[in-house]
N, CA, C, O and CB atoms as a CASP TS submission, in Angstrom:
PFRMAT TS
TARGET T0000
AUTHOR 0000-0000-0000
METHOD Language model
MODEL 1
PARENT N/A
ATOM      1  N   UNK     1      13.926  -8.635  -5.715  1.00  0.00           N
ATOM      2  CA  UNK     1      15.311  -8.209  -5.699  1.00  0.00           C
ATOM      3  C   UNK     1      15.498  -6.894  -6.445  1.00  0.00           C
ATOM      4  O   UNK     1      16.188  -5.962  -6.032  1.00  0.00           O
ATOM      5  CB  UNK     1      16.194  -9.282  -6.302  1.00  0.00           C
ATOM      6  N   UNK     2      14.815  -6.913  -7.582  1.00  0.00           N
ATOM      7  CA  UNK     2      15.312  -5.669  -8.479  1.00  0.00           C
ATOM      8  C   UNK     2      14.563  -4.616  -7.986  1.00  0.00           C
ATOM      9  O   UNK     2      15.037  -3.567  -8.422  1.00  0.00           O
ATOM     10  CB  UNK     2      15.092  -5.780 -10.104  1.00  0.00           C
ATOM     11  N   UNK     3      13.274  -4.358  -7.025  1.00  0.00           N
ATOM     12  CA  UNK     3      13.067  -3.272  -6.240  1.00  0.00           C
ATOM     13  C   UNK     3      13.860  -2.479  -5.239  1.00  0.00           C
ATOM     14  O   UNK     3      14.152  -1.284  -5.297  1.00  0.00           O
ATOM     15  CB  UNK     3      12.250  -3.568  -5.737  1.00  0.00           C
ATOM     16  N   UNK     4      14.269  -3.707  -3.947  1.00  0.00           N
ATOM     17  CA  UNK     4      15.464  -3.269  -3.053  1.00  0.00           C
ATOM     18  C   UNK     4      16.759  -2.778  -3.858  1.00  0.00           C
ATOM     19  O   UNK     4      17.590  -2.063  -3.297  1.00  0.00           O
ATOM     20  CB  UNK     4      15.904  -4.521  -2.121  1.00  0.00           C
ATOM     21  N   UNK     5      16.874  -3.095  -4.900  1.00  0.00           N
ATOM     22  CA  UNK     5      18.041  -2.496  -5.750  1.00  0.00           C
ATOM     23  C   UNK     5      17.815  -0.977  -6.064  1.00  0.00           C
ATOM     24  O   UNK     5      18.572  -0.088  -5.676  1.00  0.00           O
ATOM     25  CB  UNK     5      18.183  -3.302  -7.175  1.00  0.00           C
ATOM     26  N   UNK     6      16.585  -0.769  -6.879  1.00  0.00           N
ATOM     27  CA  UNK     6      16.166   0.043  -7.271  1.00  0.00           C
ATOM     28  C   UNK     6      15.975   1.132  -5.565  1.00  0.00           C
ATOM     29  O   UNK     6      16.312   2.316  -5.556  1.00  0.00           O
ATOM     30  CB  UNK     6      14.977  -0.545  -8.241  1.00  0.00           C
ATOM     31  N   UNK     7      15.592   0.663  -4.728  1.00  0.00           N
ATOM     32  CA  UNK     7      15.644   1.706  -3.691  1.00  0.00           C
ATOM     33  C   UNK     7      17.097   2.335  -3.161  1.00  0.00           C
ATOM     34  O   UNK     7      17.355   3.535  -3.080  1.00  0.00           O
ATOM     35  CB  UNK     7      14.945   1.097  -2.524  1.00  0.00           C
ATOM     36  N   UNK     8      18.040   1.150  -2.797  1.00  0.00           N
ATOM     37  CA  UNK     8      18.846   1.064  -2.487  1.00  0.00           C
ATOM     38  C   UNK     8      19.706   2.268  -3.399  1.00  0.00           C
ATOM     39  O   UNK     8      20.313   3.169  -2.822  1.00  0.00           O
ATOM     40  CB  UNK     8      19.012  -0.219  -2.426  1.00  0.00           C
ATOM     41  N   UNK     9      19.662   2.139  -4.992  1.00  0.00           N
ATOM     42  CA  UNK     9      20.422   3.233  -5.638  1.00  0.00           C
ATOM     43  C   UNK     9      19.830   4.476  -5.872  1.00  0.00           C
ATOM     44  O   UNK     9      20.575   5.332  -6.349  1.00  0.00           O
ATOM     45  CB  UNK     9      20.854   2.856  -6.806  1.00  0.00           C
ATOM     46  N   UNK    10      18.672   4.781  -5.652  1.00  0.00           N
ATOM     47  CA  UNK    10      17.915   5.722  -5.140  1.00  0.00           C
ATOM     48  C   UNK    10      18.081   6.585  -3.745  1.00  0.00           C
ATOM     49  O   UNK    10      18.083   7.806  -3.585  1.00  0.00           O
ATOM     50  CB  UNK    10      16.888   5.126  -5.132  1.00  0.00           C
ATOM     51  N   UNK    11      18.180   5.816  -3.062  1.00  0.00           N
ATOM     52  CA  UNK    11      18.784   6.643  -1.861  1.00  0.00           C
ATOM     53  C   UNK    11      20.109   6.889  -1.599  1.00  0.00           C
ATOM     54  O   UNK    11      20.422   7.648  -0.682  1.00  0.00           O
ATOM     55  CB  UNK    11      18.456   6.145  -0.769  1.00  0.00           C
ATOM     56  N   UNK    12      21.121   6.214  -2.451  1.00  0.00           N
ATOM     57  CA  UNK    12      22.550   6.303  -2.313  1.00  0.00           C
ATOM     58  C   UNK    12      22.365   7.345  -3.691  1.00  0.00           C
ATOM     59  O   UNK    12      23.215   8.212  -3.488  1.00  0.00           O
ATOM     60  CB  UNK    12      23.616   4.656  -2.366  1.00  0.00           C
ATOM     61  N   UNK    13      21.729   7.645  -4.873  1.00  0.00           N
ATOM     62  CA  UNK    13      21.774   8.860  -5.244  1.00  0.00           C
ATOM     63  C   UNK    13      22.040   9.870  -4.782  1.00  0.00           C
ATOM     64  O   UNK    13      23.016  10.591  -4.990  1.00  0.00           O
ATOM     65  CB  UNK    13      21.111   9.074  -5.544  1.00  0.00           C
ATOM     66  N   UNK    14      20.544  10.092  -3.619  1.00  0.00           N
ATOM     67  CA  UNK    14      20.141  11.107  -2.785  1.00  0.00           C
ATOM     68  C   UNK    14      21.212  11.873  -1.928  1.00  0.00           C
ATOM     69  O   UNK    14      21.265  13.100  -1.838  1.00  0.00           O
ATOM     70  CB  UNK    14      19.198  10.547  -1.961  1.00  0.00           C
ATOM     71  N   UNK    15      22.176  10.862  -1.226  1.00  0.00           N
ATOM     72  CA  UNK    15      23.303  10.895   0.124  1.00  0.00           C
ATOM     73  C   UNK    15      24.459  11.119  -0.971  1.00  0.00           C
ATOM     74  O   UNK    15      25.479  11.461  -0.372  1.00  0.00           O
ATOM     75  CB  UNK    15      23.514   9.163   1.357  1.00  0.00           C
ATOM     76  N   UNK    16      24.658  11.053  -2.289  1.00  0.00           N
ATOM     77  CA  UNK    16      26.105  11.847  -3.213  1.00  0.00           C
ATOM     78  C   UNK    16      25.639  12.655  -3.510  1.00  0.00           C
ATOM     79  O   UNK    16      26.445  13.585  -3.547  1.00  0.00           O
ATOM     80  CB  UNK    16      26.880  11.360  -4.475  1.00  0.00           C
ATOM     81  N   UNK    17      24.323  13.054  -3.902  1.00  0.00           N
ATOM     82  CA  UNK    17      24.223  14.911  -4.300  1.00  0.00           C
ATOM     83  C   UNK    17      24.437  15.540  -2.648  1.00  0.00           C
ATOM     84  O   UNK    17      25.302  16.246  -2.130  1.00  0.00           O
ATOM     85  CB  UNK    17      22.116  15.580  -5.152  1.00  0.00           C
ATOM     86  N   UNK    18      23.552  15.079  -2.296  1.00  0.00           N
ATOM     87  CA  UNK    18      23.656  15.984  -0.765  1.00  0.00           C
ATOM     88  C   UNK    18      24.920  15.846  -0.386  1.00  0.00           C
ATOM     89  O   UNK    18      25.105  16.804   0.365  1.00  0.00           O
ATOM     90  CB  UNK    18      22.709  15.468   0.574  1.00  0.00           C
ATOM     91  N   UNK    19      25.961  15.195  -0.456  1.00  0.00           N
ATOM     92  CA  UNK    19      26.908  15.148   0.117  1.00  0.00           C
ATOM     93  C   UNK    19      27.920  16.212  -0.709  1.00  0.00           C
ATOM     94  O   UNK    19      28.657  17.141  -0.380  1.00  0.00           O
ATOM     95  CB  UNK    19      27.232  13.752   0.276  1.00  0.00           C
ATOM     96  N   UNK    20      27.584  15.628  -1.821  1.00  0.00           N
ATOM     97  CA  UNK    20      28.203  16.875  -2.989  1.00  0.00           C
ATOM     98  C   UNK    20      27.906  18.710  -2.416  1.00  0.00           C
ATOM     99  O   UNK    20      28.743  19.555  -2.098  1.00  0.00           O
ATOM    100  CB  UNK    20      27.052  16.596  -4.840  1.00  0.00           C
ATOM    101  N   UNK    21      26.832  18.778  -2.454  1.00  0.00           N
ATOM    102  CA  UNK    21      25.716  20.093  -2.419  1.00  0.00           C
ATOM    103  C   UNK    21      26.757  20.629  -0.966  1.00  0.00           C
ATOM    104  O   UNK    21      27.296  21.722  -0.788  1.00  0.00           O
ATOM    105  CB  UNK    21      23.417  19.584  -2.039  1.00  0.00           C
ATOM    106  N   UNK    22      26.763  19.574  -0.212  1.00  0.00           N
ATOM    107  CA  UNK    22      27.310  20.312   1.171  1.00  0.00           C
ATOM    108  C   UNK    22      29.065  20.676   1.465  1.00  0.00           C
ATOM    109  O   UNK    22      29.646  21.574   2.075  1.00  0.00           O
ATOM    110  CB  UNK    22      26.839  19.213   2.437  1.00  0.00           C
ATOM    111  N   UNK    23      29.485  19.545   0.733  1.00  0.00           N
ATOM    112  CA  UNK    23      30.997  20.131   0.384  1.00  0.00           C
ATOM    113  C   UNK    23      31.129  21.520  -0.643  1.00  0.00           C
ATOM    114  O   UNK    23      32.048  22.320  -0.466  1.00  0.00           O
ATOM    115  CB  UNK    23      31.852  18.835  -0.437  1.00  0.00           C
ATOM    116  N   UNK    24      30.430  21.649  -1.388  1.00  0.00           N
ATOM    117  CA  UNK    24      30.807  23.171  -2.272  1.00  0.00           C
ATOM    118  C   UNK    24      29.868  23.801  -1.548  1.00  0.00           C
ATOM    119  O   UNK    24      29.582  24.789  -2.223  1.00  0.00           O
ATOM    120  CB  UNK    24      30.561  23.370  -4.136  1.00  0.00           C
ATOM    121  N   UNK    25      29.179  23.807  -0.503  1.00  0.00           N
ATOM    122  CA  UNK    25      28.444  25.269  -0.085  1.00  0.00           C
ATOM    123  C   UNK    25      29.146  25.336   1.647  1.00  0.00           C
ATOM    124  O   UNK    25      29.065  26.341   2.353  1.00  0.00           O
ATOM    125  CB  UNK    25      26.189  25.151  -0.157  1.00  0.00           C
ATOM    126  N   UNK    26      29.630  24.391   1.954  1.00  0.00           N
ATOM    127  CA  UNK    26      30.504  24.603   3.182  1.00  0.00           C
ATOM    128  C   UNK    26      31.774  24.092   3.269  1.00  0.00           C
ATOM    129  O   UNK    26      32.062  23.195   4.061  1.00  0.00           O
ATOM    130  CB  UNK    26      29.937  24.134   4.249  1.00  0.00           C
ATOM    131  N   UNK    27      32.732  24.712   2.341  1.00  0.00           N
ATOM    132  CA  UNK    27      33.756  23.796   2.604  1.00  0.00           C
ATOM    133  C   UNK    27      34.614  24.006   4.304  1.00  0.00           C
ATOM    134  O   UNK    27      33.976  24.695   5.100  1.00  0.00           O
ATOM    135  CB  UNK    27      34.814  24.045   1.251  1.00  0.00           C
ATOM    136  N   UNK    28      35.754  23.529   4.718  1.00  0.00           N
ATOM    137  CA  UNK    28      35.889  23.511   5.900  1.00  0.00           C
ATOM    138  C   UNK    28      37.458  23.156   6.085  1.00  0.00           C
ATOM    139  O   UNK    28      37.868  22.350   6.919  1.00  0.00           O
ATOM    140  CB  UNK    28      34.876  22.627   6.483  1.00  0.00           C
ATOM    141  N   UNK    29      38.376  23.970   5.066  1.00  0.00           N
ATOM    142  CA  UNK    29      39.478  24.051   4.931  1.00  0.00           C
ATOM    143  C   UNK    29      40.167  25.469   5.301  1.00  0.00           C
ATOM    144  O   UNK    29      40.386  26.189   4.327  1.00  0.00           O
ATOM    145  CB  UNK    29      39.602  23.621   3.776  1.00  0.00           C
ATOM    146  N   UNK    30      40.482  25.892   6.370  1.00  0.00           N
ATOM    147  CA  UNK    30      41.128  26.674   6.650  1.00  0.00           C
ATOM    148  C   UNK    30      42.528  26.271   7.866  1.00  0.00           C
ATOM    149  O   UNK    30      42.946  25.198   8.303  1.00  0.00           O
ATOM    150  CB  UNK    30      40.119  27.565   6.941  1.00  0.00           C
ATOM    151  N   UNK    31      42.916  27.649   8.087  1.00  0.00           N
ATOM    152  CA  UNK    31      44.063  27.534   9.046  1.00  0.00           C
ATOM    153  C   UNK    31      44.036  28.962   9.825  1.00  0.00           C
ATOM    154  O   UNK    31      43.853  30.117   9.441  1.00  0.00           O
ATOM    155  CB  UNK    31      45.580  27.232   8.217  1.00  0.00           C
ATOM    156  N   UNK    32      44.244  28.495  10.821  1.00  0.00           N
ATOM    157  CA  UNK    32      44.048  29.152  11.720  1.00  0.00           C
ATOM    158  C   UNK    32      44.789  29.498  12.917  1.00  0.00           C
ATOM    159  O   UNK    32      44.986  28.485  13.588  1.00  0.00           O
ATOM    160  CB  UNK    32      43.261  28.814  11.905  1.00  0.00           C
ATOM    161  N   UNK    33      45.341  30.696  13.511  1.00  0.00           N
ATOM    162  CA  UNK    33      46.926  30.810  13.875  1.00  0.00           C
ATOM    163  C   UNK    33      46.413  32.088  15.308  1.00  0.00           C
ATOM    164  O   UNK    33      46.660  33.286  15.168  1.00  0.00           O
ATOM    165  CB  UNK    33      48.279  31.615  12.093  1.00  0.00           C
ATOM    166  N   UNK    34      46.028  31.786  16.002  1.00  0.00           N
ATOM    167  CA  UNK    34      46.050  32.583  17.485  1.00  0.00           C
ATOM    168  C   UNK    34      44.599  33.299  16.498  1.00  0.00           C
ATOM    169  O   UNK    34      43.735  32.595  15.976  1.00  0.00           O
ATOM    170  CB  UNK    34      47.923  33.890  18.178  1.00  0.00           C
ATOM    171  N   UNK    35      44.650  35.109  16.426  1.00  0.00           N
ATOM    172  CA  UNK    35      43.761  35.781  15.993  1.00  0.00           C
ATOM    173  C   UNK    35      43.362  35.598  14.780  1.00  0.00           C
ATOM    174  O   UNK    35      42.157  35.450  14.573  1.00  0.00           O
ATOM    175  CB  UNK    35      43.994  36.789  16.151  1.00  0.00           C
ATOM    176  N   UNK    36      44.503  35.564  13.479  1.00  0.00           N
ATOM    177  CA  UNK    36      44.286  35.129  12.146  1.00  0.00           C
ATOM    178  C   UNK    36      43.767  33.687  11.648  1.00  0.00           C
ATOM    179  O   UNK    36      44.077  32.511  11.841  1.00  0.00           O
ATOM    180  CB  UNK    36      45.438  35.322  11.606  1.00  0.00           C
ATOM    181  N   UNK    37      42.630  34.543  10.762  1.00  0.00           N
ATOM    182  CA  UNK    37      42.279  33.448  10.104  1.00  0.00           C
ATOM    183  C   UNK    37      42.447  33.121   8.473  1.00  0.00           C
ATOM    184  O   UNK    37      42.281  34.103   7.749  1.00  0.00           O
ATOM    185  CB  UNK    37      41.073  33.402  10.437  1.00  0.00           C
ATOM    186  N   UNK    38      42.662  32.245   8.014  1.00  0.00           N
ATOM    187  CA  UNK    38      43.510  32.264   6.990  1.00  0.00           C
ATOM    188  C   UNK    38      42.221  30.707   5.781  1.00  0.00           C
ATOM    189  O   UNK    38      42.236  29.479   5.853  1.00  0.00           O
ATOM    190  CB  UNK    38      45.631  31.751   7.816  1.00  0.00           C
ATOM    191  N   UNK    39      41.454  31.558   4.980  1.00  0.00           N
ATOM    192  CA  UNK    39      40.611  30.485   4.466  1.00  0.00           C
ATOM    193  C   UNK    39      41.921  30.291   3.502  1.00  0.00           C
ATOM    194  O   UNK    39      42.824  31.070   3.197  1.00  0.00           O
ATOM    195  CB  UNK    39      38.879  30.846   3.781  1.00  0.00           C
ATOM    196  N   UNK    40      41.576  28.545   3.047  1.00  0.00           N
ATOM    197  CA  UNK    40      42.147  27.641   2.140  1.00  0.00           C
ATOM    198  C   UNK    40      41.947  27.900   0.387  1.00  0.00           C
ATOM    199  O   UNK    40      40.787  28.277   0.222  1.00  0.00           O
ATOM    200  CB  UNK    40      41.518  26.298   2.591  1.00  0.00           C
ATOM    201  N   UNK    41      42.414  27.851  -0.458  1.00  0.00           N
ATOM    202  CA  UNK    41      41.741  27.897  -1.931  1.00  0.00           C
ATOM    203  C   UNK    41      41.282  26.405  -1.882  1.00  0.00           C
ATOM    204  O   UNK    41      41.953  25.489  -1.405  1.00  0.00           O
ATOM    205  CB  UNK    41      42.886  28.317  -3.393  1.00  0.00           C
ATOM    206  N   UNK    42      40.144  26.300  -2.398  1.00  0.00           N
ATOM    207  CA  UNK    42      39.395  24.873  -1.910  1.00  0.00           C
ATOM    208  C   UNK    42      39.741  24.551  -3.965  1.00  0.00           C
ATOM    209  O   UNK    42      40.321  25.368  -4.681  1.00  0.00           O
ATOM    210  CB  UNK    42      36.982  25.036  -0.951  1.00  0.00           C
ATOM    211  N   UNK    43      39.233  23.303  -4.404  1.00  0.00           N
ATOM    212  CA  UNK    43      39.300  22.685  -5.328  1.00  0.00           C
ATOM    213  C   UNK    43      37.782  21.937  -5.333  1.00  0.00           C
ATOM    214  O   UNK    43      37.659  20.859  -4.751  1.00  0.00           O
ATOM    215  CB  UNK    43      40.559  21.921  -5.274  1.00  0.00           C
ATOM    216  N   UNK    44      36.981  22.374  -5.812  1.00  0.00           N
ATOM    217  CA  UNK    44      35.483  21.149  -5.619  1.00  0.00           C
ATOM    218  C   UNK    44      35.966  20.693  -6.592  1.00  0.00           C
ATOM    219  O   UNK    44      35.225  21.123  -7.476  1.00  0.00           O
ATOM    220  CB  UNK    44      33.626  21.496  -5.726  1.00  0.00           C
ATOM    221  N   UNK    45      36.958  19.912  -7.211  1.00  0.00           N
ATOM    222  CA  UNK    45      36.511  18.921  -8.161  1.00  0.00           C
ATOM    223  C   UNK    45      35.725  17.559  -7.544  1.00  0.00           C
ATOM    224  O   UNK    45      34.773  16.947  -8.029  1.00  0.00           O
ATOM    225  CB  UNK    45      37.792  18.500  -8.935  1.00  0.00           C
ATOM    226  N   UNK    46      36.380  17.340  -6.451  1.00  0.00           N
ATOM    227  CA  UNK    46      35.617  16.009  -5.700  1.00  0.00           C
ATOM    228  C   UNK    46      34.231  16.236  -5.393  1.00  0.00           C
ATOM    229  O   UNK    46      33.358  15.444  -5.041  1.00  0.00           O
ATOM    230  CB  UNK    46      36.270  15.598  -4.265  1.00  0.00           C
ATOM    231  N   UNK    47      34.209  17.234  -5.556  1.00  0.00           N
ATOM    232  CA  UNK    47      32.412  17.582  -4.585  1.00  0.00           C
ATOM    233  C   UNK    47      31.712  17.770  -6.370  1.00  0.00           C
ATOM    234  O   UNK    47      30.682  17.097  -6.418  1.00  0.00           O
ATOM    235  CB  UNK    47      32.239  19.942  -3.015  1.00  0.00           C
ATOM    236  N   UNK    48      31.876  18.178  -7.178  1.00  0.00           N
ATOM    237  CA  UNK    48      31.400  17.877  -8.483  1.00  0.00           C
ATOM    238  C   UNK    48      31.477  16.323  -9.210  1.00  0.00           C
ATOM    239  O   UNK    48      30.636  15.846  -9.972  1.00  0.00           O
ATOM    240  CB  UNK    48      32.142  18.805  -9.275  1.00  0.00           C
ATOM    241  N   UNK    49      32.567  15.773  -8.802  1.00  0.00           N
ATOM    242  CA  UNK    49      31.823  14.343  -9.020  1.00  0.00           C
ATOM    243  C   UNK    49      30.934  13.398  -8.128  1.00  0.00           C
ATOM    244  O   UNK    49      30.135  12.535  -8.493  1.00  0.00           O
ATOM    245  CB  UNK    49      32.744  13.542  -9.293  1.00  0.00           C
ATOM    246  N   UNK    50      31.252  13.755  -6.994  1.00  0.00           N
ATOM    247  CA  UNK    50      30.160  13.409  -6.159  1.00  0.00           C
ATOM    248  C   UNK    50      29.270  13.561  -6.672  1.00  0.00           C
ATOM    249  O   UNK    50      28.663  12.518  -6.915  1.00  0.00           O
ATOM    250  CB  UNK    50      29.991  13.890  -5.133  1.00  0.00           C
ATOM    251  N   UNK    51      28.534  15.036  -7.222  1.00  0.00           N
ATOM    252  CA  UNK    51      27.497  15.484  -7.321  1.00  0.00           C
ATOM    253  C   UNK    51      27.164  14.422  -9.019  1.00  0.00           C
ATOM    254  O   UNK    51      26.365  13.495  -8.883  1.00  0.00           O
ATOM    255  CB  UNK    51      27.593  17.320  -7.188  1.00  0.00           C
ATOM    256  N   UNK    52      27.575  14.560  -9.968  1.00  0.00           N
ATOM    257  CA  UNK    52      27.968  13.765 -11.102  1.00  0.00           C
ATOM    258  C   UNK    52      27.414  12.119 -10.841  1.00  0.00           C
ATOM    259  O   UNK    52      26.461  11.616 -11.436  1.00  0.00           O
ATOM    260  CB  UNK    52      29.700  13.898 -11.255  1.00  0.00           C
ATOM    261  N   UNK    53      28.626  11.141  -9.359  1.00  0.00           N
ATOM    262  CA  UNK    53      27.976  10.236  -9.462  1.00  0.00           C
ATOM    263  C   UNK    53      26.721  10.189  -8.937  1.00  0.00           C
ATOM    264  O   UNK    53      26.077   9.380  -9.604  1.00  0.00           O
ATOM    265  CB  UNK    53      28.564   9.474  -9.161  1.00  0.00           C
ATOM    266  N   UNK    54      25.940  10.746  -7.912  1.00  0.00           N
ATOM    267  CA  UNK    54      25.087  10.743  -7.472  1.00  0.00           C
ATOM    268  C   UNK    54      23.497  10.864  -8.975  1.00  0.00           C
ATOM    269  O   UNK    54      22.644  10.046  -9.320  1.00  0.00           O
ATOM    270  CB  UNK    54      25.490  11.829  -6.348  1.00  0.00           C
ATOM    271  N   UNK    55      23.725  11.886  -9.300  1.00  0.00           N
ATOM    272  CA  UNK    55      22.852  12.017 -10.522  1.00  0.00           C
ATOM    273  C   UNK    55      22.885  10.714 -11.283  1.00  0.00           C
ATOM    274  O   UNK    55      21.828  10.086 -11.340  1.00  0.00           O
ATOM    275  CB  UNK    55      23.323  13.207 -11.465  1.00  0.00           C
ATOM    276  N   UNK    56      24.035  10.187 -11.920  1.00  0.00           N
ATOM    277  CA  UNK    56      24.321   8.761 -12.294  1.00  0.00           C
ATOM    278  C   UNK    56      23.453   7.600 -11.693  1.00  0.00           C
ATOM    279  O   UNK    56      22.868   6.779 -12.399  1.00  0.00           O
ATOM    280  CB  UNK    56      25.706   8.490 -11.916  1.00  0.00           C
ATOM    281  N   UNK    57      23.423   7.610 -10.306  1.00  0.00           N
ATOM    282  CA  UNK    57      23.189   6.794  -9.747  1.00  0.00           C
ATOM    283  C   UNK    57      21.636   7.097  -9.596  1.00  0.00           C
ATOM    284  O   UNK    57      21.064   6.065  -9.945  1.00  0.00           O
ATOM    285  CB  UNK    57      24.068   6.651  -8.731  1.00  0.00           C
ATOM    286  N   UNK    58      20.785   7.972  -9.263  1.00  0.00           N
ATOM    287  CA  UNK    58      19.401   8.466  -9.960  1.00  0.00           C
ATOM    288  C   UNK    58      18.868   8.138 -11.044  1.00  0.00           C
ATOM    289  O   UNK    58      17.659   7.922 -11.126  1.00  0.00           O
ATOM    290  CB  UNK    58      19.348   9.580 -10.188  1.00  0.00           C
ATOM    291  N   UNK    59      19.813   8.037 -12.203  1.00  0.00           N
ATOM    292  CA  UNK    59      19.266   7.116 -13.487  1.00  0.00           C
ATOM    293  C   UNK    59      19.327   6.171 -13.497  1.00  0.00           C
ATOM    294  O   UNK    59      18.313   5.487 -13.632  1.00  0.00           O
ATOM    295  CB  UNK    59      19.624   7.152 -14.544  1.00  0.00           C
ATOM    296  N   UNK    60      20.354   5.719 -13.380  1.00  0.00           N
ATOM    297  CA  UNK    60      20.435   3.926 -12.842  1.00  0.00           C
ATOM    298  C   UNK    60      19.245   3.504 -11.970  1.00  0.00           C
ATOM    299  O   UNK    60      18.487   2.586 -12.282  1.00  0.00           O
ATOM    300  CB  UNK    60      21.904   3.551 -11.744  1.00  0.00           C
ATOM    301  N   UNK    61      19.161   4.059 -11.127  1.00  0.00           N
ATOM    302  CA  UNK    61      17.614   3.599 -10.126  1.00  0.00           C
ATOM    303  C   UNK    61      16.376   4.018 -10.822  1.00  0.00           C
ATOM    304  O   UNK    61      15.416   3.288 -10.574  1.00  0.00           O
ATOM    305  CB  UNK    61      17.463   4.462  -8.471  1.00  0.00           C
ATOM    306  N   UNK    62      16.130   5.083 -11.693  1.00  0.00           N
ATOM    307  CA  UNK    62      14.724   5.380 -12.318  1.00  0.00           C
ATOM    308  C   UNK    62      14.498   4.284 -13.342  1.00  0.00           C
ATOM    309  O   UNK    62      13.419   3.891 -13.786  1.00  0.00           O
ATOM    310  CB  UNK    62      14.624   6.899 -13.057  1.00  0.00           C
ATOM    311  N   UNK    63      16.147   3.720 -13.733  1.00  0.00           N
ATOM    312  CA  UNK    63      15.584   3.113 -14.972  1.00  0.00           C
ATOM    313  C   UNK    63      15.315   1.415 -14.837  1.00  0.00           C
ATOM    314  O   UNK    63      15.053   0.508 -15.627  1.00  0.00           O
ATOM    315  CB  UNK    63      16.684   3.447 -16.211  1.00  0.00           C
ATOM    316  N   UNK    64      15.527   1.534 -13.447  1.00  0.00           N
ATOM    317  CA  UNK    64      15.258   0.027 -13.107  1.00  0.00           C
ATOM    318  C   UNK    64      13.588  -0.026 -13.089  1.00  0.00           C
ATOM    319  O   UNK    64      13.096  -1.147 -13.218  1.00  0.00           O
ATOM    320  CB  UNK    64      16.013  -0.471 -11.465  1.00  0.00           C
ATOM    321  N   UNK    65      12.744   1.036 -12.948  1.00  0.00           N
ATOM    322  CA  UNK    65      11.513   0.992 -12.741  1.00  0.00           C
ATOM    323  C   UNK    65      10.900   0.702 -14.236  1.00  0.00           C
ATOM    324  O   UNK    65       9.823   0.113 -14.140  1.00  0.00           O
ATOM    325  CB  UNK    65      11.072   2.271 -12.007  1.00  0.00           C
ATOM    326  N   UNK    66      11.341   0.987 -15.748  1.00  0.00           N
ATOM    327  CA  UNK    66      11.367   1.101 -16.826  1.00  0.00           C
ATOM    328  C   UNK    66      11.357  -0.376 -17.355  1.00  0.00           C
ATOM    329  O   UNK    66      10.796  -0.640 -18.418  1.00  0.00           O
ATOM    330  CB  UNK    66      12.350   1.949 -17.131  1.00  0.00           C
ATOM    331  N   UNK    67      12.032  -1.409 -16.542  1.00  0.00           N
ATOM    332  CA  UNK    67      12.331  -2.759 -16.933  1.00  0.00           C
ATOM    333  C   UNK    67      11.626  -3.525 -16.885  1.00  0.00           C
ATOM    334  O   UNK    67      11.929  -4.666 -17.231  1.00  0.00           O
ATOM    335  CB  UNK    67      13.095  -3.265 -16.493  1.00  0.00           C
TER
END
């Protein structure tokens, strides 16, 4: 049990940084009106905790190997 755990939060690490990593390097908030294009002021705070829990969740899984 405590392996599949240990994988399980290991790869759900992996999928919040990357998910993080890809919201602040592409965000995808604009508006857009016939010719004009009009980018958004974006806010990554969400894409920094993503990135935050994900790392979290990397220790939590390394340290199950420790036990």
């Amino acid at each position: 049990m405590q392996n599949i755990l240990k994988i399980v939060l290991l790869i759900l690490g992996v999928a919040l940084i990357g998910y993080g990593l890809y919201t602040v390097v592409f965000p995808h908030i604009s508006l857009e009106d016939g010719a004009s294009k009009i980018p958004a002021k974006t806010d990554n705070t969400q894409s920094f905790a993503m990135i935050c829990l994900g790392i979290l969740t990397l220790v939590c899984g390394i340290a199950f190997k420790k036990r």
